[in-house]
C-alpha positions as CSV (number, residue, x, y, z in Angstrom):
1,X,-137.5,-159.0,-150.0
2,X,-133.9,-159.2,-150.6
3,X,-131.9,-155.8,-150.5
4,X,-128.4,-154.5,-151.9
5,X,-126.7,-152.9,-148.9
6,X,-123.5,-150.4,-148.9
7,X,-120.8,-152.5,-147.5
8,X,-118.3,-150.8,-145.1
9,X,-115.0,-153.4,-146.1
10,X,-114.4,-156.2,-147.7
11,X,-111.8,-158.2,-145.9
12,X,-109.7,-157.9,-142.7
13,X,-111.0,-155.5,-140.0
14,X,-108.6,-155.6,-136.8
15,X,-110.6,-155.9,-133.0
16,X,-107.9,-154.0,-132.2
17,X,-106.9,-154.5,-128.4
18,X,-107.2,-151.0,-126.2
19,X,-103.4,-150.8,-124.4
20,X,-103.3,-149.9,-120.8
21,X,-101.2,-148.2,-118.9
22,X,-101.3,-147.8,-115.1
23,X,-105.1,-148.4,-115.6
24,X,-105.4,-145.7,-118.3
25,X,-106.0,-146.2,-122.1
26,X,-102.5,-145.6,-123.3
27,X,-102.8,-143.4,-126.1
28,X,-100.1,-143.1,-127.2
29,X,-99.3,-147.2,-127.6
30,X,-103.1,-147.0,-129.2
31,X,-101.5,-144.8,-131.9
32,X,-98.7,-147.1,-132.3
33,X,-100.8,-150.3,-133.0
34,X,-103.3,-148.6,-135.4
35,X,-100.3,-147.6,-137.6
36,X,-98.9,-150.9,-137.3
37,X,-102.5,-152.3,-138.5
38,X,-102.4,-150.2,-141.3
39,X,-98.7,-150.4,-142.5
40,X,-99.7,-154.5,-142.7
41,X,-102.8,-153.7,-144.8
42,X,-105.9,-154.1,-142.2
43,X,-108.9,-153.2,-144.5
44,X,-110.8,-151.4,-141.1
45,X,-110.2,-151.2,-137.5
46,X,-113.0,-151.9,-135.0
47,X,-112.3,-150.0,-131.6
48,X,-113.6,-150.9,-128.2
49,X,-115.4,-154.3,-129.1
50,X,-115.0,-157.3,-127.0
51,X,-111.2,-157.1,-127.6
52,X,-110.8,-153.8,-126.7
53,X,-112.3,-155.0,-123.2
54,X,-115.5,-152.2,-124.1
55,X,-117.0,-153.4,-120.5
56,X,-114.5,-152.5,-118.3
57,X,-114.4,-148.8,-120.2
58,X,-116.1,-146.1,-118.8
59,X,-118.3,-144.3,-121.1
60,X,-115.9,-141.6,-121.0
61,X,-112.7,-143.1,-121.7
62,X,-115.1,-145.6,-124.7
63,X,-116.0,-142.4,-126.3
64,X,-112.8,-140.9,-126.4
65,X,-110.8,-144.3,-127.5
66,X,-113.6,-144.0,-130.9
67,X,-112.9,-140.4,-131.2
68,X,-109.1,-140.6,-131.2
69,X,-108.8,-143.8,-133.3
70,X,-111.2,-141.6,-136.0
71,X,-108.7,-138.9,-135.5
72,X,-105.6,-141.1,-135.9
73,X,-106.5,-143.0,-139.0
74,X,-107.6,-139.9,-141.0
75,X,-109.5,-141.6,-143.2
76,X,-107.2,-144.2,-144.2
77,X,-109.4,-147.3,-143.6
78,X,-113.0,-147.3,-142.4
79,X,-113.5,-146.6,-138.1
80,X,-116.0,-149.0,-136.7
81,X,-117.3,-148.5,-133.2
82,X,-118.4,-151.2,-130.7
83,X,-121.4,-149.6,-128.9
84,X,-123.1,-152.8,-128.0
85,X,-124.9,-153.0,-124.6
86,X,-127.6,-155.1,-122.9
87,X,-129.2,-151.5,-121.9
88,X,-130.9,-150.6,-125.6
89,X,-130.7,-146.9,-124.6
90,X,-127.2,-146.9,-123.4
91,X,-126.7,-148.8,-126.9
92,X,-128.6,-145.7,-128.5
93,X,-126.3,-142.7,-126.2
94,X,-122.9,-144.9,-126.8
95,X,-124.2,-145.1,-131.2
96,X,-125.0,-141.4,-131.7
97,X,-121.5,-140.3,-129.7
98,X,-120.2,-142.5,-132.4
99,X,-121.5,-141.0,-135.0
100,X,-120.6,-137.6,-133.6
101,X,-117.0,-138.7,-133.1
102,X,-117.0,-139.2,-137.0
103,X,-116.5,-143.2,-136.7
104,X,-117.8,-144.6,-140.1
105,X,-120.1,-147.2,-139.0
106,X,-121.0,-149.2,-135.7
107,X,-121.2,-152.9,-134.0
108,X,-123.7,-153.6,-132.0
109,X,-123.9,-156.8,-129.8
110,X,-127.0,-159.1,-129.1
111,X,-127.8,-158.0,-125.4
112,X,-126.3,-160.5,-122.5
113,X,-127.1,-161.5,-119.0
114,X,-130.8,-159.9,-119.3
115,X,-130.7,-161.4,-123.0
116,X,-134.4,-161.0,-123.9
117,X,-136.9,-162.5,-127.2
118,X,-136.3,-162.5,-130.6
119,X,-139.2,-159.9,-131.0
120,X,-137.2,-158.4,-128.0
121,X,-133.8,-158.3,-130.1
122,X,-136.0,-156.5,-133.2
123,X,-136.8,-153.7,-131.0
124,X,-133.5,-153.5,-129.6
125,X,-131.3,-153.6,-132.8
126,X,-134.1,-151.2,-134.7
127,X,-134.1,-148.7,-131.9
128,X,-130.6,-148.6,-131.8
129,X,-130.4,-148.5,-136.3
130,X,-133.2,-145.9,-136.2
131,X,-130.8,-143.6,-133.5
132,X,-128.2,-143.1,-135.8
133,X,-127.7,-142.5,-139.9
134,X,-124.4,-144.7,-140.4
135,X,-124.1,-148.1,-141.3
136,X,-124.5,-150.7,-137.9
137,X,-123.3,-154.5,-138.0
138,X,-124.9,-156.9,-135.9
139,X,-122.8,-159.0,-133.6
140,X,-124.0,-162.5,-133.2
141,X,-121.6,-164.4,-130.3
142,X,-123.6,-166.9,-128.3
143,X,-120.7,-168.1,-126.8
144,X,-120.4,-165.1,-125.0
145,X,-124.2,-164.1,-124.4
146,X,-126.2,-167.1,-124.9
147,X,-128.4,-165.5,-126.6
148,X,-128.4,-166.2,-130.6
149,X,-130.0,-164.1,-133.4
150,X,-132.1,-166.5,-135.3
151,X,-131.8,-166.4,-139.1
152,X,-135.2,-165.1,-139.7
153,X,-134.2,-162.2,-137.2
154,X,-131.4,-161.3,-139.3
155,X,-133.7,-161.3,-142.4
156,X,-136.3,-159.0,-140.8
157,X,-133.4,-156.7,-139.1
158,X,-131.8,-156.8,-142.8
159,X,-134.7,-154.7,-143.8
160,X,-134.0,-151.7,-141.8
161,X,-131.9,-149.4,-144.1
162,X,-128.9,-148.9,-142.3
163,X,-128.5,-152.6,-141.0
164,X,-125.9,-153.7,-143.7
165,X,-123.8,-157.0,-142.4
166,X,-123.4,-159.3,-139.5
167,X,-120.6,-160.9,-138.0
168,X,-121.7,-164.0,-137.4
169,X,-120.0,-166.2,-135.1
170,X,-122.6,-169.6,-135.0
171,X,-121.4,-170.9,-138.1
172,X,-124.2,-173.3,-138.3
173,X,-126.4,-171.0,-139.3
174,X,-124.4,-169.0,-142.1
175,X,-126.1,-170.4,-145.1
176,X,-129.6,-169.6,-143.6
177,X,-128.7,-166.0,-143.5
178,X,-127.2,-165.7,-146.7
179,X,-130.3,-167.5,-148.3
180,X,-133.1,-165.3,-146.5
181,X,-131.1,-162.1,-146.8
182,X,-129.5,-162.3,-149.9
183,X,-125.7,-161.5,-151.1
184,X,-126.8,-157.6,-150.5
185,X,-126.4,-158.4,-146.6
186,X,-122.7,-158.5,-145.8
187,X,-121.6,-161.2,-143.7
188,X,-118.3,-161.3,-141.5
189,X,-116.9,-164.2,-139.8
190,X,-116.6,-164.1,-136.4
191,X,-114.8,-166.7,-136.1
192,X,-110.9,-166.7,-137.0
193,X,-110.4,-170.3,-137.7
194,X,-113.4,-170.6,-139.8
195,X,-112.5,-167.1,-142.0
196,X,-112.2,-169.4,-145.8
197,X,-115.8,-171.1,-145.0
198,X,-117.6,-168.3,-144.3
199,X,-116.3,-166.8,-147.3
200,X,-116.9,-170.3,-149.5
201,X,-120.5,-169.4,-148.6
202,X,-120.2,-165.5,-149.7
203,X,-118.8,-163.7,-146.5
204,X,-117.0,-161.0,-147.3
205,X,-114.3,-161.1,-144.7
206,X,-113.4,-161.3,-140.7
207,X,-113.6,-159.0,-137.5
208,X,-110.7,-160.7,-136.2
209,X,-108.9,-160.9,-132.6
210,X,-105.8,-162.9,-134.3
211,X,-105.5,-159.8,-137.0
212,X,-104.1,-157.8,-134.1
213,X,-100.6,-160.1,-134.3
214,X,-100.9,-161.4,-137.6
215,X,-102.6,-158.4,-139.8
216,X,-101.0,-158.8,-143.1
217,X,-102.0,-162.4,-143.4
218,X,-105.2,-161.9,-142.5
219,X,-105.7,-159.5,-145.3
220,X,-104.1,-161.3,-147.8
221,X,-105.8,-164.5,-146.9
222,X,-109.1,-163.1,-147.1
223,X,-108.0,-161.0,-150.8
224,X,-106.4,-164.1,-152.4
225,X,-109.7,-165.6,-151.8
226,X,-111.8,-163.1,-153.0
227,X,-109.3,-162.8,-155.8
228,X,-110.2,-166.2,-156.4
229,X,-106.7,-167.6,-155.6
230,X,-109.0,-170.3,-152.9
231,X,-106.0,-172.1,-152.7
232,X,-103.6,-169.6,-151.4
233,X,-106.2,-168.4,-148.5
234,X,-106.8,-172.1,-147.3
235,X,-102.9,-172.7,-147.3
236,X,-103.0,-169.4,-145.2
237,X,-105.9,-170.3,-143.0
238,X,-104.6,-173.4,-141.6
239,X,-100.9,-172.3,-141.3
240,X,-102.6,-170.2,-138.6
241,X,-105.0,-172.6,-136.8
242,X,-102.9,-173.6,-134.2
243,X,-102.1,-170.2,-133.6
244,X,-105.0,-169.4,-133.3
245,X,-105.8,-172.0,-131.3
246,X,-103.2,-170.8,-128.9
247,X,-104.8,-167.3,-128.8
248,X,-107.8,-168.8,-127.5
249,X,-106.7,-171.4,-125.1
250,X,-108.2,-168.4,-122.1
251,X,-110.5,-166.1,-122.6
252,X,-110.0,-163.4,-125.1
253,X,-108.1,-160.9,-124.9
254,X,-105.7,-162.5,-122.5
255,X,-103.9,-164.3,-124.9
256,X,-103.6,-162.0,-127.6
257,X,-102.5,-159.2,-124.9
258,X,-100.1,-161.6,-123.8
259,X,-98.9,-162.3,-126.9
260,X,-98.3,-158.9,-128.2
261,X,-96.0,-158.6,-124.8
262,X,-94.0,-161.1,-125.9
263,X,-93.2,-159.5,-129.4
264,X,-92.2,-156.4,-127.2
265,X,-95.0,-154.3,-128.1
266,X,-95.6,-153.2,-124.0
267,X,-99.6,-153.2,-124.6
268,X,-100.4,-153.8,-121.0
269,X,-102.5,-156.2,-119.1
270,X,-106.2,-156.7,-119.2
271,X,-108.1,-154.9,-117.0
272,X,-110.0,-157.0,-114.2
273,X,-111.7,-159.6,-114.0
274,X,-109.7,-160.9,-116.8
275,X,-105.9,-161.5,-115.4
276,X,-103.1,-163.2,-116.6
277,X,-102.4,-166.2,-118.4
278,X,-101.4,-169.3,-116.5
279,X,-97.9,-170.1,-117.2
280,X,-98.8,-173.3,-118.3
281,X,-101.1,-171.8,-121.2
282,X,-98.4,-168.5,-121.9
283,X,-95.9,-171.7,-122.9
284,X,-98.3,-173.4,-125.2
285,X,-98.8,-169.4,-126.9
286,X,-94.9,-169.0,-126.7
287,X,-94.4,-172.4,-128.5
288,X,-96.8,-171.7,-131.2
289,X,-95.8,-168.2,-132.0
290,X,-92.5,-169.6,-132.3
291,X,-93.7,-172.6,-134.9
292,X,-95.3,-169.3,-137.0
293,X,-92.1,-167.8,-137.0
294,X,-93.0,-164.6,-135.2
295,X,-90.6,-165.8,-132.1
296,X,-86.8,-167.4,-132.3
């Protein structure tokens, strides 16, 4: 049975980094940067996913990122929280202190290192869904945990009333989803570089990494398509490839951290393991910011 679903956004939502300073979440440059996303028209702001380095945050300092990034946007967009973890009942603690914070809906990560079934990721995801009342997206990245949701996973998980998108980062599998679930499941891409397919095959837009740089392109690539203006968002989608390219030559979010320094912004470094970008690599990101324009 294929059901309509509320959908949190349609288009752009920022993975917006979490700045650091001596060690501690900078607040104050956090403040900064989610102005900045929404001055350049970032349909929702995701806070402490993988880009905002969620596993090195305490649990503390997580919960008071979400509730200060609810606090600072004021309603403006929508607030979605990364609360993912390969524990299902810290996933559960981490989703309701969401929802108490006020953030308007959550993502939630398929478990890594333990990983566990598909059965396994049915009870995990509906524990977690059941825990809360607002709206949770799944987040498929098997590059990260190897450990994919199959499609008919999705489709069973899709039933569960507050499960209402995905962002989907196995591309392969995309048109499965959409044909089990229906166009009432919202998907996002995962994926930067591959923001126009996903939408060619009825995604609705992108939790993006690159959107913390480029955030007003990313929006209006992702509405010019959904205008139907397809030309204009595949002219804008691979202006940006080797960009983006560039901000995944290392893991993320070194490069986009990095990046952000060089425009001046002072966001900090990652926290460790991550560490800084070879010099080699920082040249190939210097070189292609430059070829975007956002560097002389």
């Amino acid at each position: 049975m294929q059901v309509d679903k509320p959908i949190l956004f349609k288009g752009s939502a920022v993975a917006i980094i979490t700045p650091f300073k001596d060690d501690l979440t900078d607040y104050d440059k956090l403040a900064e940067l989610i102005e900045f996303q929404i001055e350049n028209h970032s349909d929702a702001i995701v806070i402490c996913g993988t880009t905002g380095e969620a596993s090195t945050i305490p649990d503390r300092d997580h919960i008071a990122a979400i509730k200060f990034t609810v606090e600072q946007v004021h309603k403006r967009v929508p607030v979605i929280a990364g609360t993912g973890s390969n524990h299902t009942s810290h996933g559960i603690e981490l989703s309701q202190a969401a929802e108490i914070t006020g953030a308007d809906g959550i993502l939630s990560v398929t478990p890594y290192y333990n990983k566990t079934t598909q059965k396994g990721l049915y009870a995990h995801f509906k524990a977690i869904a059941e825990s809360v009342r607002i709206p949770v997206i799944l987040y498929n990245v098997p590059t990260r945990t190897n450990l994919n949701i199959n499609p008919e996973t999705v489709q069973e998980l899709s039933l569960i009333d507050n499960i209402v998108a995905i962002k989907e980062c196995n591309m392969a599998q995309v048109g499965d989803i959409i044909n089990l679930c229906g166009d009432g499941f919202t998907l996002y891409s995962g994926d930067d570089g591959m923001v126009v397919p996903m939408l060619s095959l009825g995604g609705k837009g992108v939790i993006s990494t690159t959107a913390n740089l480029i955030p007003a392109d990313f929006h209006q690539m992702v509405a010019s398509y959904l205008a139907g203006d397809v030309e204009e968002a595949r002219k804008i989608q691979l202006r940006a490839l080797n960009l983006i390219k560039a901000l995944f030559i290392e893991v993320s979010p070194i490069p986009i951290k990095a990046a952000l320094n060089l425009l001046g912004m002072n966001v900090g470094i990652c926290r460790m393991p991550l560490v800084e970008m070879s010099e080699k690599n920082l040249a190939v990101l210097e070189q292609e910011m430059k070829n975007y324009g956002l560097l002389k």
